[in-house]
SEMARGU-14291 format. One record per residue (C-alpha): x negated, y negated, z negated; chain. Coordinates in steps of 0.1 Angstrom, whole numbers, padded with zeros to 4 digits, m for minus. Layout:
N
{{X,Y,Z},A}
...
***
This chain:
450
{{m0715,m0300,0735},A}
{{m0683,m0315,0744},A}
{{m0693,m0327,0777},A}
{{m0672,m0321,0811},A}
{{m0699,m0304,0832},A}
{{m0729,m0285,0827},A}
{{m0767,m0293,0844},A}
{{m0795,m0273,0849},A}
{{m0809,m0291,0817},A}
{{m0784,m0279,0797},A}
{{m0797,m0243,0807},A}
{{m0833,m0251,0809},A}
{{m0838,m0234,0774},A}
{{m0822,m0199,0777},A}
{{m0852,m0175,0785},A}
{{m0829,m0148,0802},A}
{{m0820,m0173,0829},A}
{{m0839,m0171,0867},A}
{{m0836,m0187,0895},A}
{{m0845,m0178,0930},A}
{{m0861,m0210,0953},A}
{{m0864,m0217,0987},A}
{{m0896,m0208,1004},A}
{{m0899,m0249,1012},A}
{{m0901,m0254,0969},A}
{{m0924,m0225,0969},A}
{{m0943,m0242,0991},A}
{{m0945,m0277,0974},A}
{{m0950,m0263,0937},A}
{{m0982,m0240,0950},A}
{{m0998,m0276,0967},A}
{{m0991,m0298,0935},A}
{{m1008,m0270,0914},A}
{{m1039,m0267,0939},A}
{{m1041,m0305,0941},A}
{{m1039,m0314,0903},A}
{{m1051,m0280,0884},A}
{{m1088,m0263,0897},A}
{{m1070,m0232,0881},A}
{{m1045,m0212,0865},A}
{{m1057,m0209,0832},A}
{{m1053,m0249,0827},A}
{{m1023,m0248,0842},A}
{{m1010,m0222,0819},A}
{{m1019,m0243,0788},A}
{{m1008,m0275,0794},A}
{{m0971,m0256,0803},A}
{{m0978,m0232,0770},A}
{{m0970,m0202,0798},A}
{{m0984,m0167,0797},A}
{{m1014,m0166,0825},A}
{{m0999,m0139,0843},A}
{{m0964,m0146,0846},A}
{{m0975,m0184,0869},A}
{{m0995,m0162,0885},A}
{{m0968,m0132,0895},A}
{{m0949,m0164,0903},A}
{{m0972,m0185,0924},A}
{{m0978,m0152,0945},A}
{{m0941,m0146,0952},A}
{{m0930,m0183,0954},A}
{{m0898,m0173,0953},A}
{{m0880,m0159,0914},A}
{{m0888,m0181,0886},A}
{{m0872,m0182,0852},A}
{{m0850,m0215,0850},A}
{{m0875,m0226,0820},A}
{{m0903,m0222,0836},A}
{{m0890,m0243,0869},A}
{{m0876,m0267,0851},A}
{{m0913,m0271,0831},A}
{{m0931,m0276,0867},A}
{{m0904,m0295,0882},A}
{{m0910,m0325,0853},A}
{{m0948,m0317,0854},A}
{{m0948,m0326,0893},A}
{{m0923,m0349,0891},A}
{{m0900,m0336,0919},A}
{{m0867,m0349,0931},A}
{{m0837,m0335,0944},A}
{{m0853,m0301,0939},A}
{{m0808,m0288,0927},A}
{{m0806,m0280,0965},A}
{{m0839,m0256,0970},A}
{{m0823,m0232,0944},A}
{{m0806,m0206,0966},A}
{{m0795,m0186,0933},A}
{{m0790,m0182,0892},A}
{{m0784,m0156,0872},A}
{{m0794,m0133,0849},A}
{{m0829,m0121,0839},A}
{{m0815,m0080,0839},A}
{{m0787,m0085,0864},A}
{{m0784,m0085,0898},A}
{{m0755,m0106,0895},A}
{{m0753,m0145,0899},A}
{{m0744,m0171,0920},A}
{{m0752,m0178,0954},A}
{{m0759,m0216,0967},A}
{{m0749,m0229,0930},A}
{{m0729,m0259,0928},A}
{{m0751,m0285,0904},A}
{{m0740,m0298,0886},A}
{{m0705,m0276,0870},A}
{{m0682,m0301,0870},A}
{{m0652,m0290,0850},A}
{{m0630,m0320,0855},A}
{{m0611,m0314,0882},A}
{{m0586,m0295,0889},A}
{{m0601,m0261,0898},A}
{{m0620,m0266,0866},A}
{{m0594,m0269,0842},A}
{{m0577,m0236,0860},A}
{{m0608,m0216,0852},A}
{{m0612,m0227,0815},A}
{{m0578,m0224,0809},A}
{{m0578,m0187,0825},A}
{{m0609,m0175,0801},A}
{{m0582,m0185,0776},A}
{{m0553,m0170,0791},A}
{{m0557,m0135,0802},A}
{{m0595,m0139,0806},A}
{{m0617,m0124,0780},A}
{{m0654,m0136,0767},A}
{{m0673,m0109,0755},A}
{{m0705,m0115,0727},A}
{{m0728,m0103,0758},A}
{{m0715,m0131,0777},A}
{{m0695,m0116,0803},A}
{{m0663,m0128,0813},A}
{{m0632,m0107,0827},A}
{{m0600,m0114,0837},A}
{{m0572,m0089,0834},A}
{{m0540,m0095,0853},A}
{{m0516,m0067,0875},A}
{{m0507,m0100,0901},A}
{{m0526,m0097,0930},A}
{{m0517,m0135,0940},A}
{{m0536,m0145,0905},A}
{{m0565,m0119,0905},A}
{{m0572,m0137,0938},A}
{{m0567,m0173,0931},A}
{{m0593,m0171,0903},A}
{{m0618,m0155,0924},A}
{{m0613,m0191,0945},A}
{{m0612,m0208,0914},A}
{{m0646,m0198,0903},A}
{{m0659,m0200,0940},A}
{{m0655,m0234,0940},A}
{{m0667,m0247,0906},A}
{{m0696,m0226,0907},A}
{{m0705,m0219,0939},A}
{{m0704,m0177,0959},A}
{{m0703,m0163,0926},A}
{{m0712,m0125,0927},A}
{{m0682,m0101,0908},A}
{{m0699,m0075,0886},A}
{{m0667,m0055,0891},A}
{{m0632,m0060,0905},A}
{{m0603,m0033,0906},A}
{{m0565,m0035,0913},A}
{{m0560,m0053,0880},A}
{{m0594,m0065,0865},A}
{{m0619,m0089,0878},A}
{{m0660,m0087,0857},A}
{{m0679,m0122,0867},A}
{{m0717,m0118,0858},A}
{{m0733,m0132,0828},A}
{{m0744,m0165,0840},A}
{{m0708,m0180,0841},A}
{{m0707,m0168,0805},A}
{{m0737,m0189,0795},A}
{{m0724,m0220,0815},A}
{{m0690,m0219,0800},A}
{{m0701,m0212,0766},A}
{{m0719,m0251,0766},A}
{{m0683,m0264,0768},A}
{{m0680,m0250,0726},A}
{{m0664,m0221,0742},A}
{{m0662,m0191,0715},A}
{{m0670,m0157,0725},A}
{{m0653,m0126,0712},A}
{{m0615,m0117,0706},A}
{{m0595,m0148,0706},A}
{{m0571,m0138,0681},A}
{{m0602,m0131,0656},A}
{{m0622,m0160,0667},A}
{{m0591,m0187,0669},A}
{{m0606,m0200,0702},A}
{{m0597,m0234,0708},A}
{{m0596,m0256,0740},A}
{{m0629,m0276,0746},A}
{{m0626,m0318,0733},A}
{{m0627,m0329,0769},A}
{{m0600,m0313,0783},A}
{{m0577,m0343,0762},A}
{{m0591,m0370,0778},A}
{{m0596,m0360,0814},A}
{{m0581,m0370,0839},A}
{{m0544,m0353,0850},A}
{{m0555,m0332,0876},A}
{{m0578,m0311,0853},A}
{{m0551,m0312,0827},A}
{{m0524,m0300,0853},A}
{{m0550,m0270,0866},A}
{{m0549,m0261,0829},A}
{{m0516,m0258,0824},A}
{{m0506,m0245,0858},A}
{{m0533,m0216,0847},A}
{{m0521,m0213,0811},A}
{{m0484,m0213,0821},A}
{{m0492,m0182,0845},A}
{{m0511,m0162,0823},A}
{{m0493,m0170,0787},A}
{{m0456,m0187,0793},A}
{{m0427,m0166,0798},A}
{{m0391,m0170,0812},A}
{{m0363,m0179,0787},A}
{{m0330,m0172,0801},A}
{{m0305,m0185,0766},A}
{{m0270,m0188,0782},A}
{{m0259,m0191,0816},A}
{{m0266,m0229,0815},A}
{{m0294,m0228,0788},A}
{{m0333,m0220,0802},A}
{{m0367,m0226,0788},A}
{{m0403,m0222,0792},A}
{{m0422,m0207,0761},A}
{{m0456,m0204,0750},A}
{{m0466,m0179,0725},A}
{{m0503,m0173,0710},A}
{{m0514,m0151,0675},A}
{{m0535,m0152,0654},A}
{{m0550,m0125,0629},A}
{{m0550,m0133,0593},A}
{{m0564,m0112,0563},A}
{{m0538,m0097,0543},A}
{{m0541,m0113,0512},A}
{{m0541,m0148,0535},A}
{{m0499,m0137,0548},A}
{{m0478,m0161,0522},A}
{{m0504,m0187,0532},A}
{{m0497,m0182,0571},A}
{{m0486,m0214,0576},A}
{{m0519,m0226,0573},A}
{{m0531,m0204,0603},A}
{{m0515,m0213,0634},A}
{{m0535,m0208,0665},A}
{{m0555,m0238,0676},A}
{{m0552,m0226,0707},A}
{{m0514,m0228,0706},A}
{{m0518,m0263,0692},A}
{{m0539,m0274,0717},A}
{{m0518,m0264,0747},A}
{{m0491,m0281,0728},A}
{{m0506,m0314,0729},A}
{{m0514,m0314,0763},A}
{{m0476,m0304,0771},A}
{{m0467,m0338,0749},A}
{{m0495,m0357,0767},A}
{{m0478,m0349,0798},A}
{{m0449,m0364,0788},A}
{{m0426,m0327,0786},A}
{{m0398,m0322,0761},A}
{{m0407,m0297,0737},A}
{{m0390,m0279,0705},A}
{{m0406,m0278,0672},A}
{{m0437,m0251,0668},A}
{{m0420,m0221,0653},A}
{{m0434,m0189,0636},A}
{{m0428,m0152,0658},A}
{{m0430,m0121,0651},A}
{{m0453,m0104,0626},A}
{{m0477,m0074,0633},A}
{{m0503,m0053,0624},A}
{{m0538,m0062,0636},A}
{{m0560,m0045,0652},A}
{{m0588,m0047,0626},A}
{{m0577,m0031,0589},A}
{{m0564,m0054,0558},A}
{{m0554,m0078,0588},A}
{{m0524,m0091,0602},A}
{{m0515,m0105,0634},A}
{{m0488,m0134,0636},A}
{{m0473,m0150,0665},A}
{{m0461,m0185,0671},A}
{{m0445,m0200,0699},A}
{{m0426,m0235,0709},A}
{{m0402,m0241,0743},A}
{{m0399,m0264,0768},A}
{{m0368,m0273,0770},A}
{{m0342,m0297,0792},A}
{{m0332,m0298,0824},A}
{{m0354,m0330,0833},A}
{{m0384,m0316,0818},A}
{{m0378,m0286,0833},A}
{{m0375,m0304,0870},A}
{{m0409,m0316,0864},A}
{{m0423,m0287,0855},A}
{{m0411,m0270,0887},A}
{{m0423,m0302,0909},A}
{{m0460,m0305,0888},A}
{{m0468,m0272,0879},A}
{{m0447,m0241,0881},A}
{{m0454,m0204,0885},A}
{{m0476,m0189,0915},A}
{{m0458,m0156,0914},A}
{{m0432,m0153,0936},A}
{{m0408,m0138,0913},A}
{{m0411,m0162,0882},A}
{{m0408,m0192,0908},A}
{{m0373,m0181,0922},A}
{{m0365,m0176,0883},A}
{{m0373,m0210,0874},A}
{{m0359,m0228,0898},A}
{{m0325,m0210,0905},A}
{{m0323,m0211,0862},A}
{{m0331,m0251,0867},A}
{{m0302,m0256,0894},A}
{{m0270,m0238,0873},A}
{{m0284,m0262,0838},A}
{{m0254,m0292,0835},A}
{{m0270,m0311,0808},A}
{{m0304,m0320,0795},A}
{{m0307,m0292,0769},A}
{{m0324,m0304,0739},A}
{{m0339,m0338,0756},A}
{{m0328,m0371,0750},A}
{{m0293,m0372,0764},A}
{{m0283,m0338,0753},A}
{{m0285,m0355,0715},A}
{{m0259,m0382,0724},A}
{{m0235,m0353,0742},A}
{{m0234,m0338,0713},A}
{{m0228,m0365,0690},A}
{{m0199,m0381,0716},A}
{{m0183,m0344,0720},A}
{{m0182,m0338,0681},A}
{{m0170,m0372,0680},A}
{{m0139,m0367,0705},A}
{{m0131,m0334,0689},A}
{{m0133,m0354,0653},A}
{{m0107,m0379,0666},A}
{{m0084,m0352,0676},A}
{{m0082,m0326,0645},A}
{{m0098,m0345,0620},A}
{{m0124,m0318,0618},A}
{{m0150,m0301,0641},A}
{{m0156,m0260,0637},A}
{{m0184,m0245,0657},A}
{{m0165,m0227,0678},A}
{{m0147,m0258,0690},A}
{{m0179,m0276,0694},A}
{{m0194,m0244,0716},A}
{{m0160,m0252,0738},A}
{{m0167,m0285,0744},A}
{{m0205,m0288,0752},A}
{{m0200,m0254,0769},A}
{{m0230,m0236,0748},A}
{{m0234,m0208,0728},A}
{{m0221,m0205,0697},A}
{{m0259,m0198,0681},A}
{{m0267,m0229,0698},A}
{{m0241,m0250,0683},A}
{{m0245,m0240,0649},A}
{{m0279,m0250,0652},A}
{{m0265,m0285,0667},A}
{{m0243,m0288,0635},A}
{{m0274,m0278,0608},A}
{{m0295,m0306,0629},A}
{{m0271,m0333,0623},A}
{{m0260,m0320,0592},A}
{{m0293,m0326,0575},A}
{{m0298,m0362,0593},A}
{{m0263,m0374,0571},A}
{{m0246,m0377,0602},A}
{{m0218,m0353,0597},A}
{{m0204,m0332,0563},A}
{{m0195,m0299,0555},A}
{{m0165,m0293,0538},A}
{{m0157,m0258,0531},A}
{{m0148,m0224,0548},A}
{{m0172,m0193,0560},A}
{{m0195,m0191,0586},A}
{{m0188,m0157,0603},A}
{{m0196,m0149,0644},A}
{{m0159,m0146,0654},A}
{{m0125,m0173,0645},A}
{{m0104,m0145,0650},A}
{{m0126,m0122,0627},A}
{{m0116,m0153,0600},A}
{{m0081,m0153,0609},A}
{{m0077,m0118,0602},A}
{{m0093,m0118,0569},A}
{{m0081,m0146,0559},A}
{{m0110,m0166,0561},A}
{{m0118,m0197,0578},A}
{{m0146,m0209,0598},A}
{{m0170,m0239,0580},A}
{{m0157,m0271,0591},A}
{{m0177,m0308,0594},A}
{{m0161,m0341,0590},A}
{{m0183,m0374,0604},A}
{{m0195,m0392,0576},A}
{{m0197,m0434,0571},A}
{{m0234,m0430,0583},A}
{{m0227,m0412,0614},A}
{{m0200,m0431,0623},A}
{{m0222,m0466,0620},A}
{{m0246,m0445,0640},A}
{{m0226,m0436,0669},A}
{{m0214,m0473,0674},A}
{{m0251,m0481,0675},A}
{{m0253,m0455,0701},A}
{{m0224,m0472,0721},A}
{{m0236,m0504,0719},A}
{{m0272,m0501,0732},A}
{{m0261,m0470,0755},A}
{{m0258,m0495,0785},A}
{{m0297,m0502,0779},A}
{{m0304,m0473,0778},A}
{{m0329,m0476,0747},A}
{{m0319,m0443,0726},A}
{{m0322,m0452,0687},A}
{{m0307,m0433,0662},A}
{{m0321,m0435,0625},A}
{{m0317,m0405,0602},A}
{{m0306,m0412,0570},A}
{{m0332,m0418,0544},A}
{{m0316,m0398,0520},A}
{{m0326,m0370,0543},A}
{{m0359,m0385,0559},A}
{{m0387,m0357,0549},A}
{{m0415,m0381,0542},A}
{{m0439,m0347,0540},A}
{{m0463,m0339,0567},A}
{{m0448,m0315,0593},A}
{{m0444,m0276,0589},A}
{{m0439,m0253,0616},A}
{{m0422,m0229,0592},A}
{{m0396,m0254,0586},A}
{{m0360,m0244,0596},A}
{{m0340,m0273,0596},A}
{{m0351,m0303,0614},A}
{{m0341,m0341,0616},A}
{{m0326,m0349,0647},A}
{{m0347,m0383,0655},A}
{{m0378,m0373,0655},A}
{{m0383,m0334,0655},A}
{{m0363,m0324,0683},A}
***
């Protein structure tokens, strides 16, 4: 099902689903049957229902299973009968939902924050129960309201300091979005189809939700600050040189909406390695950033943490950035800085370039690969080591790039349309992989993987 809200119709089939009605429904289902059935035995057959279960029913008038309503509710052909169901839930809990919201409409914005928190730190177990584990109180709390208002009072099986149980019955509604239950790391759960195409608020609840549960702080150099996301996966063992093939939909997923949304991103990359938690299995991480100080504004003015902490992180880390770190404009510093520095000594180090764009020297190195392997600069000798004076001393010197004919043609380009403001730089097609994208690739062409 890849629809954005669930009906009672959609429902109508599990047997382990009642409802409880008002004593008004009660009241109107026990006439229709007196008025079109002389007794209960007909009235059994023509709904293919056990004898004594209509009449434990017609005697209480008030629990029903949700097949069984739904049956006599298209038998008697009666309207607006959502609103006389006072509760749902399961057939051996005592758990449900009070005054139920029909239909669950997941496209909203409270929606999308309770999908993406069954994702997050939320759990769906094979009996259908869904948890949410979490040690902030402010989150525990918010997705209590969360659930409140897509589904109605919903009853908690269990809540503690740091764990919230909801009852069964949200399991079964959730799980007609394509939801997967069971581990997400064996199962490779995957964000439900509609969730792409609807409508920014529901994709901003998602990622506000994601973003508290999964995305972490980045803190690179004083004036160098991200926002990652990082999933696993488990993979057999005899599956690991083929890992590449195995990154988290999940990941990939959260990664599209963060394009849709119009964020500056770094390439998907592969994390850390580890043993899984079943045997002959691994477990393998993989991450991407967002990076750049305008994307990074707009995260703190769209979505931005809830905890208190993180908040003051992010935006304090935001205000001390001087450049747009790995967006747009952050391409063409570096190109014009290793272009001044070119003019000057006829040659650009790293350490130099680190200098001048006032990053780290990791960071400029990376700068210099990236450009590098678009033909816009040339290496021509020397040894990479961490320190210049560690090559002085031994004698050594650091590698050293030259700009070549291409990047120089480039870089007037750059000048000329830079008033414009229309950003077009080509890499060279001698380096242009023409090969669908890999994660696990380490080098990257400037135009169109940064």
């Amino acid at each position: 099902m890849k629809y954005d809200s669930v009906s009672l119709f959609d429902l109508a089939n599990d047997n382990d689903i009642y409802v409880t009605i008002s004593k008004k429904m009660g009241d109107v289902l026990s006439d229709k049957r007196k008025r079109y059935f002389k007794n209960m035995n007909d009235l059994s057959k023509k709904l293919d229902e056990k004898e004594n279960t209509l009449y434990s029913f017609f005697w209480q008038k008030l629990s029903i299973s949700l097949r069984m309503f739904m049956k006599l509710v298209k038998l008697f052909n009666i309207q607006d009968y959502e609103k006389e169901i006072l509760w749902i839930g399961g057939r051996t809990s005592n758990k449900g939902i009070k005054t139920p919201k029909f239909p669950f409409n997941f496209n909203s914005y409270e929606g999308g924050k309770f999908i993406a928190a069954v994702l997050g730190d939320g759990c769906f177990h094979l009996n259908f129960e869904i948890g949410y584990r979490n040690d902030s109180q402010i989150l525990l709390r918010e997705i209590v309201k969360t659930a409140n208002s897509v589904f109605g009072d919903v009853e908690l099986v269990s809540k503690t300091n740091s764990r919230i149980i909801f009852p069964v019955i949200l399991g079964k509604i959730v799980s007609k979005l394509g939801m997967l239950q069971g581990r997400k790391t064996i199962t490779d759960a995957t964000i439900p189809d509609f969730v792409f195409s609807s409508s920014k608020e529901c994709r901003i609840g998602f990622m506000k939700q994601i973003s508290d549960d999964e995305a972490s702080s980045q803190i690179n150099s004083p004036n160098s600050y991200s926002i990652r996301y990082e999933f696993a996966v488990e993979i057999p063992f005899d599956k690991f040189n083929e890992r590449e093939k195995f990154v988290p939909r999940l990941l990939l997923g959260v990664y599209r909406l963060v394009k849709d949304l119009g964020y500056s991103t770094t390439r998907i990359y592969g994390g850390r390695v580890y043993k899984g938690r079943k045997k002959k299995r691994y477990g393998v991480s993989w991450a991407f950033d967002i990076q750049g100080k305008e994307s990074l504004e707009k995260f703190t003015k769209e979505i931005n943490f809830r905890v208190l902490s993180r908040k003051r992180k992010l935006e304090n880390g935001v205000k001390l950035m001087k450049i747009n770190t790995y967006g747009k404009s952050a391409k063409f510093v570096v190109l014009s800085s290793f272009n001044k520095l070119f003019n000057e000594n006829a040659h650009v180090t790293k350490h130099e370039l680190s200098e001048e764009i006032n990053r780290t020297l990791r960071n400029s190195g990376e700068w210099l690969r990236k450009l590098r392997d678009c033909g816009l600069i040339q290496c021509i000798g020397g040894n990479d080591f961490i320190g210049e004076g560690f090559c002085k001393l031994n004698g050594r010197t650091p590698i050293r790039y030259i700009l070549t004919d291409f990047g120089a043609e480039q870089l007037k380009n750059y000048i000329k349309i830079k008033e414009k403001n229309i950003i077009k730089i080509k890499a060279c097609p001698k380096y242009t992989n023409s090969e669908p994208y890999s994660p696990w690739e380490k080098e990257q062409c400037l135009s169109d993987k940064i």
